[in-house]
N, CA, C and O atoms as CSV, one atom per row, in Angstrom:
chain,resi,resn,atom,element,x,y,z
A,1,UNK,N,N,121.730,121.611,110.654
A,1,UNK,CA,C,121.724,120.209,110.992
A,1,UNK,C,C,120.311,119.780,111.348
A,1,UNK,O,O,119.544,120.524,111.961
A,2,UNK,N,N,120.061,118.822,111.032
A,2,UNK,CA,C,118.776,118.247,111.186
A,2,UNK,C,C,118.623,116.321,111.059
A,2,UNK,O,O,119.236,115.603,110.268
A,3,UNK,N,N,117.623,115.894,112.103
A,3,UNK,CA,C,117.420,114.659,112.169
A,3,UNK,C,C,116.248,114.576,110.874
A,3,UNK,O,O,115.352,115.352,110.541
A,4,UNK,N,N,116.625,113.500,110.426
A,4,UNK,CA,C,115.494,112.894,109.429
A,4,UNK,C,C,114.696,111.971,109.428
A,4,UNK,O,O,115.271,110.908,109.191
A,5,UNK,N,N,112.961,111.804,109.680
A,5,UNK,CA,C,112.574,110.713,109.454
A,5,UNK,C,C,112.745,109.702,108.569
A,5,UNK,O,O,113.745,109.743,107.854
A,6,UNK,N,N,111.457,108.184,108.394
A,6,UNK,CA,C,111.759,107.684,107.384
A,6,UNK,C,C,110.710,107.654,106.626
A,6,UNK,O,O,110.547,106.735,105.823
A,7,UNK,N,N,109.662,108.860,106.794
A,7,UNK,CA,C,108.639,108.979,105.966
A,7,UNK,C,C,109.394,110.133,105.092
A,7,UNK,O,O,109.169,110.030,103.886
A,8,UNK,N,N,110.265,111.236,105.479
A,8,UNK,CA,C,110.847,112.012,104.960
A,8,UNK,C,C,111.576,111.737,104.006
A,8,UNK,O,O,111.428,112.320,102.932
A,9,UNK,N,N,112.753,110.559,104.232
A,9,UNK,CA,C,113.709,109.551,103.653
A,9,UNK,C,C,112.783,109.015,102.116
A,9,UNK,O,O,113.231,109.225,100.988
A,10,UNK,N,N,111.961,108.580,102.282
A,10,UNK,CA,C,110.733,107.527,102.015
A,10,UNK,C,C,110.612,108.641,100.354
A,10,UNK,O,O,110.938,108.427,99.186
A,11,UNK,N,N,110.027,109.734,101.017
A,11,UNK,CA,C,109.247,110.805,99.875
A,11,UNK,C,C,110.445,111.374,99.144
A,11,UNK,O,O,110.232,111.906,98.054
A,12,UNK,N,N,112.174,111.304,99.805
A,12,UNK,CA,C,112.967,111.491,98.680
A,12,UNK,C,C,113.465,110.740,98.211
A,12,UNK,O,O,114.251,111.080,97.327
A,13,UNK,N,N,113.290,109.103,98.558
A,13,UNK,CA,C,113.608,108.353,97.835
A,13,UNK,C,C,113.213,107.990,96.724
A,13,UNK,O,O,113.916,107.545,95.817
A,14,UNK,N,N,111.397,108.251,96.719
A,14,UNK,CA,C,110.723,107.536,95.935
A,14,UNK,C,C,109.720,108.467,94.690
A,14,UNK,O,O,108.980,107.987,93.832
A,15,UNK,N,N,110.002,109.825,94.955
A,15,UNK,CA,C,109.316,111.153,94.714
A,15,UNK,C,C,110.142,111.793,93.529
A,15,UNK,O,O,111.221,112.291,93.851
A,16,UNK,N,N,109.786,111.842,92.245
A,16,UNK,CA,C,110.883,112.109,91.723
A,16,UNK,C,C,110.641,114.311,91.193
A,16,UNK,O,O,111.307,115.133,90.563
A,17,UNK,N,N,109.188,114.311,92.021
A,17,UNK,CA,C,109.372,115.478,91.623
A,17,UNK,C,C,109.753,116.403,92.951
A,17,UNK,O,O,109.489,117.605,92.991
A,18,UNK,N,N,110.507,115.582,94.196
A,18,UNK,CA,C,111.055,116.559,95.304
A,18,UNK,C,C,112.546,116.272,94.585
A,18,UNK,O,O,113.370,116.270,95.499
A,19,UNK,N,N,113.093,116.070,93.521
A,19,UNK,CA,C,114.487,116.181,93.022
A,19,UNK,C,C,115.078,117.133,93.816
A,19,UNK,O,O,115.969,116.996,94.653
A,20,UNK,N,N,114.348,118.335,93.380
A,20,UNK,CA,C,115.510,119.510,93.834
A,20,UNK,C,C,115.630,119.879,95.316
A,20,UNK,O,O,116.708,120.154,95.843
A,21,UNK,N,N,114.311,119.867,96.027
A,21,UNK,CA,C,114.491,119.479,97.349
A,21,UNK,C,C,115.362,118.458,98.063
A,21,UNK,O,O,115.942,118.541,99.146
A,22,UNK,N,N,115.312,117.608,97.296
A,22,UNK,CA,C,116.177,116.131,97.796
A,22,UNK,C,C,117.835,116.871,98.335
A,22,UNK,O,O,118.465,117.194,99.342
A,23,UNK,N,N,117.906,116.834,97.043
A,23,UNK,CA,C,119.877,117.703,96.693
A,23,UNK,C,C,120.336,118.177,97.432
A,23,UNK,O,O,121.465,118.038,97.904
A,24,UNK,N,N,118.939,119.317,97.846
A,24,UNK,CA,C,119.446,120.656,98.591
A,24,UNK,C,C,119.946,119.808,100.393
A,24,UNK,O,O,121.034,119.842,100.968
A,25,UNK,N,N,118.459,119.051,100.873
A,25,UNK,CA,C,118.266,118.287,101.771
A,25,UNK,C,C,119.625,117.326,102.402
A,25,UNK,O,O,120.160,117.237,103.507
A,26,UNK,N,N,119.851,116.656,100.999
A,26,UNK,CA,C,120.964,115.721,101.282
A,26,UNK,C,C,122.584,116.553,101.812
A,26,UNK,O,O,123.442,116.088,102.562
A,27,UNK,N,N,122.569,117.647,101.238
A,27,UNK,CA,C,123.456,118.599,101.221
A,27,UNK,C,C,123.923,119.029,102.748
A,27,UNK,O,O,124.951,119.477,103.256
A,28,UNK,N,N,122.884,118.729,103.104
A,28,UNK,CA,C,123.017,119.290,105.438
A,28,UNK,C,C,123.517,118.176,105.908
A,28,UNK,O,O,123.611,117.107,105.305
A,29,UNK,N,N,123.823,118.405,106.922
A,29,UNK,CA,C,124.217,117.541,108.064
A,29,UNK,C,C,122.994,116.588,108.446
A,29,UNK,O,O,122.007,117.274,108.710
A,30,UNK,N,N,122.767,115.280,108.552
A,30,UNK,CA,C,121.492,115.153,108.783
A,30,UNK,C,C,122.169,113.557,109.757
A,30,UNK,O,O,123.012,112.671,109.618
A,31,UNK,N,N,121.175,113.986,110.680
A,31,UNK,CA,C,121.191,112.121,111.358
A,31,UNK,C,C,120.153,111.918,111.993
A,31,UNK,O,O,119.556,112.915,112.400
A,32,UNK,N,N,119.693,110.808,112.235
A,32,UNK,CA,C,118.757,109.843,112.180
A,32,UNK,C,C,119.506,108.744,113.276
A,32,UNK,O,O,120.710,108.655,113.513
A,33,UNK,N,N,118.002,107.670,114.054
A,33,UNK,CA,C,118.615,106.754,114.727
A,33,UNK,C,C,118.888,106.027,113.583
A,33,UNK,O,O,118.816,106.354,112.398
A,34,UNK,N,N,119.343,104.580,114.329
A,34,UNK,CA,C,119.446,103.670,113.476
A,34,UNK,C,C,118.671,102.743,113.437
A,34,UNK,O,O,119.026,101.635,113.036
A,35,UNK,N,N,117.433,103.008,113.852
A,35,UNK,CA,C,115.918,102.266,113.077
A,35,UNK,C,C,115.581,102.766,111.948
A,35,UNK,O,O,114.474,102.374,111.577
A,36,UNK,N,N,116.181,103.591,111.143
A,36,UNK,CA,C,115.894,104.467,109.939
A,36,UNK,C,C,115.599,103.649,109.031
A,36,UNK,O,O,114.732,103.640,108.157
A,37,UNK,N,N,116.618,102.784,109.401
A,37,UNK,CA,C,117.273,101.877,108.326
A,37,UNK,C,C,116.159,100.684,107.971
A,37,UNK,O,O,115.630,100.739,106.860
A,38,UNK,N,N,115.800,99.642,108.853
A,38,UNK,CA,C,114.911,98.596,109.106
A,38,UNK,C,C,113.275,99.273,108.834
A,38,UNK,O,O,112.284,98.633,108.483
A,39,UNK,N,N,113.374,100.942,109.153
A,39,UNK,CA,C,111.612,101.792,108.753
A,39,UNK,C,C,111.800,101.512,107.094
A,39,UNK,O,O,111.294,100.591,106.453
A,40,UNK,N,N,112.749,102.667,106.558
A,40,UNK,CA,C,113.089,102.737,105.227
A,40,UNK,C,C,112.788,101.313,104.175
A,40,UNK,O,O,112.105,101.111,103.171
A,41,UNK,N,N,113.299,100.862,104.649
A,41,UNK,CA,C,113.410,99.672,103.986
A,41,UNK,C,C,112.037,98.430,104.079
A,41,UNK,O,O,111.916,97.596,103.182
A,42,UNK,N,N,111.364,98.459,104.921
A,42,UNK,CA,C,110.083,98.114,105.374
A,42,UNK,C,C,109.140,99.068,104.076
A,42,UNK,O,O,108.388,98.756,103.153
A,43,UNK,N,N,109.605,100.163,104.554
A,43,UNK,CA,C,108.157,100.942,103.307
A,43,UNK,C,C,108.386,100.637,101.879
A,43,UNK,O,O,107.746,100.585,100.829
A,44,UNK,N,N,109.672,100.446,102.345
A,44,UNK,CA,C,109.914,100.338,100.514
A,44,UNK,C,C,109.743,98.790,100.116
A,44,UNK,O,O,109.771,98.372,98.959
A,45,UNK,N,N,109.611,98.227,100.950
A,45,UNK,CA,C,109.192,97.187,100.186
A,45,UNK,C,C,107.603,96.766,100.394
A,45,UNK,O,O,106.987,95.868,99.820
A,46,UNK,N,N,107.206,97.556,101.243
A,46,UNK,CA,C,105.275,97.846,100.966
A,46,UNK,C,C,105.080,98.425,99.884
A,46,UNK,O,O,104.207,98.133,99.066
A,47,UNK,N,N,105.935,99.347,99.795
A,47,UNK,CA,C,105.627,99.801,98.190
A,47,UNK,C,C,105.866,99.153,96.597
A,47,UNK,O,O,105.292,99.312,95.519
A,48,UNK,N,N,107.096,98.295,97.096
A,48,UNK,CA,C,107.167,97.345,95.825
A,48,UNK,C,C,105.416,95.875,95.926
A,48,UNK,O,O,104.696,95.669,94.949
A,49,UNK,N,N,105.292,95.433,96.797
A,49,UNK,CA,C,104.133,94.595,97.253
A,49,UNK,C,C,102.926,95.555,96.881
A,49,UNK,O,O,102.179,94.674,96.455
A,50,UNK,N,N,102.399,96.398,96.774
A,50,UNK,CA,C,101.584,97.202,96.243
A,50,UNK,C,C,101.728,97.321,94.910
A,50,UNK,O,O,100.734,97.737,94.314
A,51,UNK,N,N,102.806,97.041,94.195
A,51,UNK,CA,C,102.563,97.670,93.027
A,51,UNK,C,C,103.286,99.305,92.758
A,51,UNK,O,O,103.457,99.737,91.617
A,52,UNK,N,N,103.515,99.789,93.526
A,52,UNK,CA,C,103.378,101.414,93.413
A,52,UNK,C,C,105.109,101.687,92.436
A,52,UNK,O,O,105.524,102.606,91.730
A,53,UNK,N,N,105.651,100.467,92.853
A,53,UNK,CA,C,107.149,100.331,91.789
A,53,UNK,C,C,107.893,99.352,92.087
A,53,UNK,O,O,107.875,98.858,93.214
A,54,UNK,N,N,108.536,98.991,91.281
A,54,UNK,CA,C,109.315,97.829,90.940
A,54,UNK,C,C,110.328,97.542,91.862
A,54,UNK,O,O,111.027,98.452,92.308
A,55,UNK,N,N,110.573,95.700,92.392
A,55,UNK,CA,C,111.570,95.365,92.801
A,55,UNK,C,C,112.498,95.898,92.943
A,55,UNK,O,O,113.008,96.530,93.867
A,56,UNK,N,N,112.993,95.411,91.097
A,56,UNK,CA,C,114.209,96.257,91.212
A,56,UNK,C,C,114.415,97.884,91.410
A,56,UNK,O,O,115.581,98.214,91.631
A,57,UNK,N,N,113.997,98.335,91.389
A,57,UNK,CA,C,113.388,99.921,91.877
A,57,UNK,C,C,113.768,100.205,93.201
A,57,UNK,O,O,114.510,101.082,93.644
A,58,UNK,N,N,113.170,99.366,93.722
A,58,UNK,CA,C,113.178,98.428,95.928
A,58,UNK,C,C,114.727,98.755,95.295
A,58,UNK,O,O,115.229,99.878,95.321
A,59,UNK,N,N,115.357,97.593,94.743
A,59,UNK,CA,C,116.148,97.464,95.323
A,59,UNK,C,C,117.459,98.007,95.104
A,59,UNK,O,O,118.477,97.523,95.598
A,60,UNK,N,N,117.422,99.101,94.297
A,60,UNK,CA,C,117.930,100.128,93.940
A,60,UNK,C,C,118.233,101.230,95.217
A,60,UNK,O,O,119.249,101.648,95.773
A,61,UNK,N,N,117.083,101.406,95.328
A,61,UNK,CA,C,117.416,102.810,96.474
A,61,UNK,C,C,117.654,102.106,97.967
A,61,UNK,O,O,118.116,102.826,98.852
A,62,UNK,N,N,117.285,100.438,98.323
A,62,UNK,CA,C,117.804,100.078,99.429
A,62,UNK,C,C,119.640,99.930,99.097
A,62,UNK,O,O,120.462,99.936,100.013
A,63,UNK,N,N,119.873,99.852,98.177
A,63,UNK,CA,C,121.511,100.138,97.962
A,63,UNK,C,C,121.779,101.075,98.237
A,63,UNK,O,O,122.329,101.119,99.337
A,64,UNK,N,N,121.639,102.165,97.641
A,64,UNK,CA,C,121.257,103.889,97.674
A,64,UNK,C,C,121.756,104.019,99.642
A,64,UNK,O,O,122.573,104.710,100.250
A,65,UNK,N,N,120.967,103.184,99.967
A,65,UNK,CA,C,120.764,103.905,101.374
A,65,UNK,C,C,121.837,104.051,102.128
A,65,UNK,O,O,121.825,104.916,103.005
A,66,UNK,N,N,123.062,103.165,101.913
A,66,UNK,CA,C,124.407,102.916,102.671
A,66,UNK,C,C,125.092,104.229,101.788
A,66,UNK,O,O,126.052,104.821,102.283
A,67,UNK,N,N,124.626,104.580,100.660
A,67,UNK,CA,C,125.657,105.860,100.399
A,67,UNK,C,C,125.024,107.007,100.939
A,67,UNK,O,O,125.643,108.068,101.008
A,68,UNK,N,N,123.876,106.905,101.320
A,68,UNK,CA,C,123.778,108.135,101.494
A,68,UNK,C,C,124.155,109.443,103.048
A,68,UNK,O,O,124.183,108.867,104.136
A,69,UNK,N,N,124.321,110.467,103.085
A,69,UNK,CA,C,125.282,111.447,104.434
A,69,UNK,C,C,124.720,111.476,105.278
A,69,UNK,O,O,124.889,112.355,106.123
A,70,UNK,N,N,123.701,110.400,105.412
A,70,UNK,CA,C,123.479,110.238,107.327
A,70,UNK,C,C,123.869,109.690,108.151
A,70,UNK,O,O,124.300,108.577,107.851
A,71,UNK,N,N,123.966,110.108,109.671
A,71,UNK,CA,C,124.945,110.087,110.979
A,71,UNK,C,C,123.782,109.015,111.571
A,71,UNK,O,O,122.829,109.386,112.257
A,72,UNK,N,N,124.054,107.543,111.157
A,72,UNK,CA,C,123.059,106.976,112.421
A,72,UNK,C,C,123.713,106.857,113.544
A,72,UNK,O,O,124.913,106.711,113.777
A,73,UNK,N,N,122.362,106.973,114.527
A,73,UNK,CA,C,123.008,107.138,115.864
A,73,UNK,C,C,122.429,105.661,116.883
A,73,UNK,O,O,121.209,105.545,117.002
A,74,UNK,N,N,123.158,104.816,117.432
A,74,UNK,CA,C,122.648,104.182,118.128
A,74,UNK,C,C,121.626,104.317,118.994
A,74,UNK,O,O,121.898,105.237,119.765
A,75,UNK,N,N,120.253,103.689,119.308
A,75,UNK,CA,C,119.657,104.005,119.412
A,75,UNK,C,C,119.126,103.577,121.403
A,75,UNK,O,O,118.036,103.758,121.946
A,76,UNK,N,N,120.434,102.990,121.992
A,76,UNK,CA,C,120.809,102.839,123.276
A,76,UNK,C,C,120.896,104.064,124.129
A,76,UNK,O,O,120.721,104.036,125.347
A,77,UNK,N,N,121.213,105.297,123.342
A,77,UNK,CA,C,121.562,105.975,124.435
A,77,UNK,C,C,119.938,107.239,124.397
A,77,UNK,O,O,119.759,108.240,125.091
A,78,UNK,N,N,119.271,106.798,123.605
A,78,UNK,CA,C,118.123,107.614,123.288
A,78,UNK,C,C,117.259,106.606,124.274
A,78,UNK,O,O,116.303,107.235,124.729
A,79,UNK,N,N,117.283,105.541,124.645
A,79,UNK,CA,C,116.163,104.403,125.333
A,79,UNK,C,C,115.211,105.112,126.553
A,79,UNK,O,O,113.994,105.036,126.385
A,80,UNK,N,N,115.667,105.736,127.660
A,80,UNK,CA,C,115.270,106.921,128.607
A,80,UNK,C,C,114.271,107.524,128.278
A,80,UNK,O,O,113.119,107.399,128.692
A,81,UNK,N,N,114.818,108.398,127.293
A,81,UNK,CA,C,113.744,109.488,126.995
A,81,UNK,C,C,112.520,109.177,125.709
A,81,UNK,O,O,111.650,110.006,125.443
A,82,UNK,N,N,112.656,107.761,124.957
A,82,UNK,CA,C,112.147,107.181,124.284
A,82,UNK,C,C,110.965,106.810,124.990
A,82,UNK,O,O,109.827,106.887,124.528
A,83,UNK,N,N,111.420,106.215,126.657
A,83,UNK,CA,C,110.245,105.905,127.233
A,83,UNK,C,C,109.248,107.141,127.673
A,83,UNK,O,O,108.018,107.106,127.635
A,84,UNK,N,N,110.012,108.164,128.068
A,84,UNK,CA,C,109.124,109.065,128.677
A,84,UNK,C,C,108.399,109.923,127.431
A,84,UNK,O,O,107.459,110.649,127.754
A,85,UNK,N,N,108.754,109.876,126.166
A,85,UNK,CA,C,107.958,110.564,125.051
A,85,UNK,C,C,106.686,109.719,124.662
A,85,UNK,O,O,105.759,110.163,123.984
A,86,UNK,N,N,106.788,107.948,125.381
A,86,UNK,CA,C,105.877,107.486,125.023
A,86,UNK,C,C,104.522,107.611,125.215
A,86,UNK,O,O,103.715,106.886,124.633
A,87,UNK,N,N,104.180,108.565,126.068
A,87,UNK,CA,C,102.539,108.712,126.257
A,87,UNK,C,C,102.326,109.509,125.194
A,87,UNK,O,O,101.114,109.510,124.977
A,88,UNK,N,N,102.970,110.271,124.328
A,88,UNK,CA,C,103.199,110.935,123.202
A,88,UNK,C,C,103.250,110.628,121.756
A,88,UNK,O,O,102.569,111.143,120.870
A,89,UNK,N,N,104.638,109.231,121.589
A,89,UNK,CA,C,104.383,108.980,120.385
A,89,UNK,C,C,104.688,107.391,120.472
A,89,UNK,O,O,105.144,106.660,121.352
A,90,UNK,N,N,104.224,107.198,119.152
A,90,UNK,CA,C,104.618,105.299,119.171
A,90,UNK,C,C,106.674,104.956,119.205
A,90,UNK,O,O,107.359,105.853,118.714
A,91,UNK,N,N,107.141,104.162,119.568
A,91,UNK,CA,C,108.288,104.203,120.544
A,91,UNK,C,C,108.691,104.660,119.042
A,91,UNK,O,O,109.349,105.651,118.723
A,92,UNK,N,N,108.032,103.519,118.079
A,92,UNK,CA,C,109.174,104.312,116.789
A,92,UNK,C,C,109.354,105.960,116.295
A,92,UNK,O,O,110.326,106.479,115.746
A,93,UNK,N,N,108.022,106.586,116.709
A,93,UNK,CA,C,108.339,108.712,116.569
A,93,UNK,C,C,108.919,109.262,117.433
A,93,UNK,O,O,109.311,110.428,117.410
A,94,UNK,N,N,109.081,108.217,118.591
A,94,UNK,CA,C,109.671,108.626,119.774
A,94,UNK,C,C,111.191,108.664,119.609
A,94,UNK,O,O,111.908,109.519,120.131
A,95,UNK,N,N,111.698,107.470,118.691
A,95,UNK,CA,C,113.159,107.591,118.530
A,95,UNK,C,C,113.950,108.630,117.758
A,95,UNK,O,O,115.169,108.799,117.730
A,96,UNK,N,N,112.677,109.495,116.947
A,96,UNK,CA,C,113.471,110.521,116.105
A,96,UNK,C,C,113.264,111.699,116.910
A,96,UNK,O,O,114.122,112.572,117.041
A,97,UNK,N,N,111.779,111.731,117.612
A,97,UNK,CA,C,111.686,113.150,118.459
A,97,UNK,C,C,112.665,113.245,119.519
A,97,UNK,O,O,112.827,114.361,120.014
A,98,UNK,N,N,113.432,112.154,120.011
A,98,UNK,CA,C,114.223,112.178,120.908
A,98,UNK,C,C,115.463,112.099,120.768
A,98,UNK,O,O,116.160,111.872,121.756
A,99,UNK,N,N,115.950,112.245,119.677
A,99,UNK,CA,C,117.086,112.053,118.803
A,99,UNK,C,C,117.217,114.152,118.627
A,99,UNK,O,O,117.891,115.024,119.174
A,100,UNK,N,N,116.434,114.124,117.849
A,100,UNK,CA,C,116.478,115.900,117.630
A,100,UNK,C,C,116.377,116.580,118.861
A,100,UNK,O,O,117.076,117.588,118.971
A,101,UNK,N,N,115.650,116.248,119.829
A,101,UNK,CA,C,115.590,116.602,121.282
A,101,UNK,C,C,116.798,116.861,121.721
A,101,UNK,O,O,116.985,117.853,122.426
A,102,UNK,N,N,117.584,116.211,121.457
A,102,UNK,CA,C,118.599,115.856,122.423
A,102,UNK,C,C,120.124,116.095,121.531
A,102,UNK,O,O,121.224,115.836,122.019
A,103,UNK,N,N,119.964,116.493,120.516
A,103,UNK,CA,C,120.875,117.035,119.410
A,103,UNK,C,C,120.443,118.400,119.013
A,103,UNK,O,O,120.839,118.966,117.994
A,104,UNK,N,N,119.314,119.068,120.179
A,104,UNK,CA,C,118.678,120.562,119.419
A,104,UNK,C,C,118.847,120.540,117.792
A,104,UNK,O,O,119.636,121.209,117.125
A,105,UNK,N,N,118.051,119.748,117.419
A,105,UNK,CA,C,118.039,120.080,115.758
A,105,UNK,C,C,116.873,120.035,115.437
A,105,UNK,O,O,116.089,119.764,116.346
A,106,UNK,N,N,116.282,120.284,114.000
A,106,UNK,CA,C,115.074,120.003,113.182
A,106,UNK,C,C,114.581,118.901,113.214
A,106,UNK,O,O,115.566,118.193,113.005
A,107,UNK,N,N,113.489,118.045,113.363
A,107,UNK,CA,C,112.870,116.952,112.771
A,107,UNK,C,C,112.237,117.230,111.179
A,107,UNK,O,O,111.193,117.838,110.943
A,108,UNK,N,N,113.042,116.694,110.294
A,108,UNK,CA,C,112.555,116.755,109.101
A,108,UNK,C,C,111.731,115.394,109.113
A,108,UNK,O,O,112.197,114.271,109.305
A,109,UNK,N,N,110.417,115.732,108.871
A,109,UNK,CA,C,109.319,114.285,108.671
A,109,UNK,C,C,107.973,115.037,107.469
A,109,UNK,O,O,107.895,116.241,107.222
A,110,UNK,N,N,107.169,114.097,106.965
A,110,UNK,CA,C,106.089,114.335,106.242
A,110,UNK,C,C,104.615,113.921,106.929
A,110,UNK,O,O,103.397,113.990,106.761
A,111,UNK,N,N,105.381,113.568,107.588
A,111,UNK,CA,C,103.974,113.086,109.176
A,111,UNK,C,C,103.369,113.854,109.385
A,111,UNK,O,O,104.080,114.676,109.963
A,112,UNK,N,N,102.540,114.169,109.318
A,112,UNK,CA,C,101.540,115.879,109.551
A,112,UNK,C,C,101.302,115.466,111.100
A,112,UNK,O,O,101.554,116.275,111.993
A,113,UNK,N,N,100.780,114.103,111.392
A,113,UNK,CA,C,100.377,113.899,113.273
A,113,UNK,C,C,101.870,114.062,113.880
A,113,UNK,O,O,102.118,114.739,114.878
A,114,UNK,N,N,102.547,113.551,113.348
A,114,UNK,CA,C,103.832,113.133,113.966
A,114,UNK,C,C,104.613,114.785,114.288
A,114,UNK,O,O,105.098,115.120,115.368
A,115,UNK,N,N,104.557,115.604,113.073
A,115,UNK,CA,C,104.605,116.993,113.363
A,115,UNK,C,C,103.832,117.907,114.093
A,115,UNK,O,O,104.492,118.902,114.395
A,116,UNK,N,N,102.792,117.927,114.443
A,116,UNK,CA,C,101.995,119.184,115.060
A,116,UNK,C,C,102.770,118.140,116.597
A,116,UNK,O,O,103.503,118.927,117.196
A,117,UNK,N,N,102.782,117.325,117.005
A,117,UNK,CA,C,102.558,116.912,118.447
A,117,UNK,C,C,104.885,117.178,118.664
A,117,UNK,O,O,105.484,117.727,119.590
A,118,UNK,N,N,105.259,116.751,117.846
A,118,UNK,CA,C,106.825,116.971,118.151
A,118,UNK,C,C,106.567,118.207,118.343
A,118,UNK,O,O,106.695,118.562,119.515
A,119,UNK,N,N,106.252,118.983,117.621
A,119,UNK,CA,C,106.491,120.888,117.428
A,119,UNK,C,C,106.570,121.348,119.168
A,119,UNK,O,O,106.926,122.483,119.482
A,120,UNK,N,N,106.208,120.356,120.156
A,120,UNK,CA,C,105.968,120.263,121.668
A,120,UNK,C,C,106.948,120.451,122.200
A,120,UNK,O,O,107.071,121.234,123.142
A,121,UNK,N,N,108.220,119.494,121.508
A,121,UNK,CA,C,109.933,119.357,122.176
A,121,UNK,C,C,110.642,119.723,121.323
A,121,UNK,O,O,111.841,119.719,121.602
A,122,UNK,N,N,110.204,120.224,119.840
A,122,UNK,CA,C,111.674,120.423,119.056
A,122,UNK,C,C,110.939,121.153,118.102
A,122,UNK,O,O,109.711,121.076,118.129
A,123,UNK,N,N,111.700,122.084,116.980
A,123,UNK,CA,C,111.399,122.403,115.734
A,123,UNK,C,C,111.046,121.138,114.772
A,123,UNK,O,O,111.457,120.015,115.064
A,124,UNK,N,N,110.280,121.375,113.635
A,124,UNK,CA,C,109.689,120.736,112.995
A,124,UNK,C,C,109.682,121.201,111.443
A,124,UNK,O,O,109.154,122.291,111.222
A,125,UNK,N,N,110.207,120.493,110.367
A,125,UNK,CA,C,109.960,120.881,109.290
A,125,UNK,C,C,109.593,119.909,108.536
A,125,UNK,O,O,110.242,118.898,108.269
A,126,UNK,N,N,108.053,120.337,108.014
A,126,UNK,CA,C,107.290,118.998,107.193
A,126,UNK,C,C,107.675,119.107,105.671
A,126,UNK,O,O,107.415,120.126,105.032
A,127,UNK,N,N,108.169,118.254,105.235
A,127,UNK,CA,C,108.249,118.208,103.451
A,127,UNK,C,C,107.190,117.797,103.083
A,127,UNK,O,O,106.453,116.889,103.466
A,128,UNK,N,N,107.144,118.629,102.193
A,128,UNK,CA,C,105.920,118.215,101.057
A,128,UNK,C,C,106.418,118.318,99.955
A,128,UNK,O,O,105.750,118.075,98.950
């Protein structure tokens, strides 16, 4: 079991050569707050505004996102320890490091900063 960022989310949404990683990935137990949702969807549409791929592309995998096997978790009962991770991370790394914190699980992220400094309160596994 493992919490998932939405830079993590992000690189299997949009990455078509982590395919087989994706599969395997999607395959676990995985949850995430429920800012995942409002991150996810934010990048992906920086990425359609860039150029980097198409609208409809956007708006493909923001459909995608309601099917896919993650446990969002309200993000009320994480608020506490959100504050006290904050001399640590911005409130938004704070909601996933404190999410896995507090569910003893993995932080799956591609954040290289966001990883060396979690590796502090929880396991850490960076996709690449």
């Amino acid at each position: 079991m493992s919490v998932i960022d939405a830079s993590a989310l992000i690189e299997i949404l949009l990455k078509d050569e982590t395919a087989a990683k994706s599969r395997r990935l999607l395959s676990h137990d995985l949850f995430a707050p429920a800012i995942l949702i409002p991150e996810t969807v934010n990048a992906l549409k920086k990425s359609a505004r860039l150029k980097l791929v198409t609208k409809a592309i956007v708006r493909d995998k923001v459909a995608y996102l309601s099917l896919l096997p993650i446990d969002l978790v309200p993000m009320q009962r994480l608020s506490l320890d959100i504050w006290e991770l904050s001399d640590s991370f911005s409130a938004y790394d704070a909601c996933y490091v404190s999410l896995a914190k507090q569910l003893e699980h993995t932080l799956i992220t591609t954040d290289t900063k966001l990883a060396r400094e979690a590796q502090r309160f929880v396991e850490v596994h960076v996709l690449s």
